[in-house]
C-alpha positions, -999 to 999 in steps of 0.1 A, spaced: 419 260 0 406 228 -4 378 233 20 365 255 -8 374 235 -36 368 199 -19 338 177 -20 321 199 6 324 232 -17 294 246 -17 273 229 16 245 240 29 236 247 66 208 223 75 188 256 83 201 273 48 188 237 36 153 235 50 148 272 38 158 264 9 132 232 5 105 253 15 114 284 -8 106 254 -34 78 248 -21 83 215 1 61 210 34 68 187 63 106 192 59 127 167 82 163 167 83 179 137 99 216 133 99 232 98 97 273 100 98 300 125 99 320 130 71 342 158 76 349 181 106 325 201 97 304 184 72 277 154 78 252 133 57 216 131 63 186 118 50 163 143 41 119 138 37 100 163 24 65 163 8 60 180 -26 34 210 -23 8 215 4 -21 183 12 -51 196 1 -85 184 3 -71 160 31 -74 160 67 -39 152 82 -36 130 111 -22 148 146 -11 110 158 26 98 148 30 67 136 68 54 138 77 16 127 118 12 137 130 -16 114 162 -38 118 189 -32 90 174 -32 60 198 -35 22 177 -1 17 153 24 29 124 -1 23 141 -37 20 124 -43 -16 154 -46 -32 180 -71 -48 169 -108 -64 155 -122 -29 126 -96 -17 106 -102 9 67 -102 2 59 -89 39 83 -61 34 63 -53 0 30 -56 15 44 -30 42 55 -7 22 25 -4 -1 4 -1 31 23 26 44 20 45 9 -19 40 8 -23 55 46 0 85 39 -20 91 8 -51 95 31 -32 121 51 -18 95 77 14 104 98 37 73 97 74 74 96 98 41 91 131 37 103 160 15 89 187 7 119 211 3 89 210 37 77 194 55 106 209 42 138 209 77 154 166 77 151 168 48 173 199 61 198 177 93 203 146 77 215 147 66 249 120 36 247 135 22 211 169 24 234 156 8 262 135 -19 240 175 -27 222 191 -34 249 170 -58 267 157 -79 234 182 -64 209 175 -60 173 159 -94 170 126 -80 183 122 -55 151 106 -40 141 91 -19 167 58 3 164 45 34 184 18 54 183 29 88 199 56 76 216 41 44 229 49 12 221 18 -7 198 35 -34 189 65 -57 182 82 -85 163 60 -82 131 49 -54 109 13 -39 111 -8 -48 82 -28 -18 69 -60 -20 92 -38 -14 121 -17 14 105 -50 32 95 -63 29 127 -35 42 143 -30 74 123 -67 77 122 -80 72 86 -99 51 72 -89 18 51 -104 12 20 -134 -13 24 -128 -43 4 -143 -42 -34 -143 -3 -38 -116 0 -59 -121 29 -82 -126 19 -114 -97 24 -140 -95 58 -158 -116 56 -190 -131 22 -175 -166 22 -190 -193 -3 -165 -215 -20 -192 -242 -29 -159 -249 -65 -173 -269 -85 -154 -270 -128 -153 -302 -136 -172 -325 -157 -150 -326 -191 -154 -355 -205 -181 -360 -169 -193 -352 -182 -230 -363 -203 -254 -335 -227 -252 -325 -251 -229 -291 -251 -214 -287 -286 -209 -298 -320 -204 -332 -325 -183 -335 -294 -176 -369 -285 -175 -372 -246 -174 -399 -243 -193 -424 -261 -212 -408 -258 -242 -373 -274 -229 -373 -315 -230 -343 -337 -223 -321 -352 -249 -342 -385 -241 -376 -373 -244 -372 -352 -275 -392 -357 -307 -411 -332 -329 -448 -343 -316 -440 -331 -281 -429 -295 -292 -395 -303 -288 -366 -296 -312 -346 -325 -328 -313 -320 -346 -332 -323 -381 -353 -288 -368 -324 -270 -354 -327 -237 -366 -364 -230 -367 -383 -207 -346 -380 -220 -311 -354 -242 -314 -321 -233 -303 
C-alpha cells in the first residue's frame, strides 16, 4: 500500500515522462538521472527547451564543459560568487540563444555524466578533479583547467559572437544622430588663445577696437 500512497505515488516512467514534455510541447528533451531513491524510483535532472527554435540555424557540433562540484547547477550562488563562473554562464546563454549546442556538467550533482564518458573518466583518474573543468567539442577534448570565454565557445558550436559595439539599441531607445560641432564653427571662443577665427582673441589681447568682446559688451551680437 504504501508504494501507492508514498512519496513515489504517482511517478512517471522516464519514457511516459519525455512523452509527456513533448505532448507540451518541449524540444530537445534530455533525461539524466543522478541517484536512486527507492527500488524502483530515481531522481534526475531533466533539460528541455520551451517550443521549437525558429528562425535559427542550430549547431550539429556538441559543445560539453564538465565542471568540478559546483554549490549549484551554475556556481552563481551564495554571498562569495565567482566573477569567471558569471562571465561563463552568461556566455553560454548568449551562444545557445544563437542556436549553439553547449551543455555544462556539475560533478556535484551529475557525477554519472562524467562516469559514462570514457575520456572525462580517463582525464579523472590521471589529473583528478583539479584539472576542471574539461571542454570537448564532439567528443574531443578542446581544452582544460579554465573555462572558455565566449569567442571560443562560439567558435566551437559554430555561431557567430557579437562584434563589439553592436549592441541593439534599447526597446523604445530613440538615436538623436548628433554630431561634435567642428572646432571654430561659432562665434565664440572656447577658451583662452584660442584663435579659431578672426573674431576669437585671448583674454590678453582683448579690447573693443580689435573686434573683440570685453565683459562690459557681453551680450551683444557676436559676443558670447
Amino acid at each position: 500500500m504504501s508504494q501507492w500512497t508514498g512519496c513515489i505515488a504517482g511517478a512517471l516512467t522516464q519514457t511516459e515522462f519525455a512523452l509527456a514534455l513533448a505532448g507540451a510541447g518541449f524540444t530537445d528533451v534530455e533525461i539524466r538521472p543522478t541517484h536512486r531513491v527507492h527500488a524502483h524510483a530515481q531522481a534526475a535532472i531533466i533539460r528541455a527547451s520551451a517550443g521549437p527554435v525558429e528562425a535559427r540555424e542550430t549547431s550539429m557540433t556538441v559543445v560539453e564543459v564538465f565542471e568540478p562540484a559546483l554549490c549549484c547547477a551554475t556556481g552563481v550562488c551564495g554571498e562569495d560568487v565567482d566573477q569567471e563562473l558569471v562571465t561563463f554562464s552568461a556566455d553560454l546563454d548568449f551562444v545557445r540563444s544563437r542556436g549553439g549546442n553547449v551543455r555544462r556538467y556539475n560533478l556535484a550533482s551529475e557525477p554519472l555524466a562524467f562516469a559514462e564518458r570514457e575520456a572525462v573518466k580517463g582525464f579523472l583518474q590521471v589529473v583528478g578533479s583539479k584539472g576542471l573543468p574539461l571542454v570537448l567539442v564532439d567528443g574531443v577534448t578542446a581544452m582544460t583547467g579554465v573555462y572558455p570565454d565566449r569567442a571560443e565557445l562560439s567558435g566551437w558550436a559554430g555561431v557567430a559572437p557579437r562584434a563589439a559595439g553592436s549592441a541593439p539599441a534599447p526597446v523604445g531607445a530613440t538615436m538623436l544622430g548628433l554630431t561634435a560641432a567642428a572646432p571654430g564653427s561659432g562665434g565664440c571662443c572656447s577658451g583662452p588663445g584660442e584663435e579659431t577665427s578672426a573674431a576669437c582673441c585671448s583674454s590678453s589681447a582683448a579690447d573693443t577696437s580689435s573686434g573683440c568682446c570685453t565683459s562690459s559688451t557681453a551680450g551683444t551680437p557676436g559676443c558670447c
